[in-house]
N, C-alpha and C positions, 0 to 999 in steps of 0.2 A: 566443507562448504557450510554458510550458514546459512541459516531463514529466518526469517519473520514478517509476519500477516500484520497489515494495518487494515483495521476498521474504521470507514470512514463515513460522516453523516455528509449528503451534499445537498444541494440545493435540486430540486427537480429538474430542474429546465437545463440542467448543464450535466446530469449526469452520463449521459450517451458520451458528448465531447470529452468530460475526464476521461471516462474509459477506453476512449481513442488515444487520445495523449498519454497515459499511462501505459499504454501498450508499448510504446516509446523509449520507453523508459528504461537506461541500463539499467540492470537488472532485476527488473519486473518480469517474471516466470508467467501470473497472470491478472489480469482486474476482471471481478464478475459483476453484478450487479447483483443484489440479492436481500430477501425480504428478511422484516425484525427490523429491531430498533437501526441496524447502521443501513447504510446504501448500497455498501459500494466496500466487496471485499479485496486487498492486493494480496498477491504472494511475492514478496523480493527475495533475493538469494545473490552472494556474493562468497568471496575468501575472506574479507573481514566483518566482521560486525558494525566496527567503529564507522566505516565507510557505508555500510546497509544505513544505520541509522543516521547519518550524518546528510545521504542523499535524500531519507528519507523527511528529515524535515527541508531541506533545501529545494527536493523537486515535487515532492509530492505534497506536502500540508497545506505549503504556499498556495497550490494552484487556484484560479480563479473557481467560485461552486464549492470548495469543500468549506464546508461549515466546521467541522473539528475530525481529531483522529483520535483511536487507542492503535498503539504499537504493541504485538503480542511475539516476545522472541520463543525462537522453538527452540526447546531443549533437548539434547539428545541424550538417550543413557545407554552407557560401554553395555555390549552385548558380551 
């Protein structure tokens, strides 16, 4: 399985509604809202990466309210 967290800055007035719509979203594990420089953190997870990132700009950067994102992929190390 993979992951990876995007950081997103959004606009005030829309951020409840992203976080509802994101919730939506195959697979989006969670969206929180939360203080510091970004708004608005997701947790995605999928079996491919290419597909995590690929929804990720196509369903989540796009949406109306986010002003920009960072994509942070988690890496995992063999135990």
């Amino acid at each position: 399985m993979e992951t990876i967290y995007i950081l997103a800055k959004v606009d005030a007035s829309h951020a409840e509604s992203i976080i509802t719509t994101l919730e939506k979203v195959e697979g989006v594990k969670f969206a929180h809202a939360v203080t510091g420089p970004y708004d608005v953190l997701i947790c995605m997870e999928g079996s491919s990466m290419a597909k995590l990132l690929s929804r990720s700009l196509k369903e989540v950067s796009r949406l109306e309210g986010i002003r920009s994102t960072e994509t942070l992929v988690a890496i995992k190390f063999d135990e």
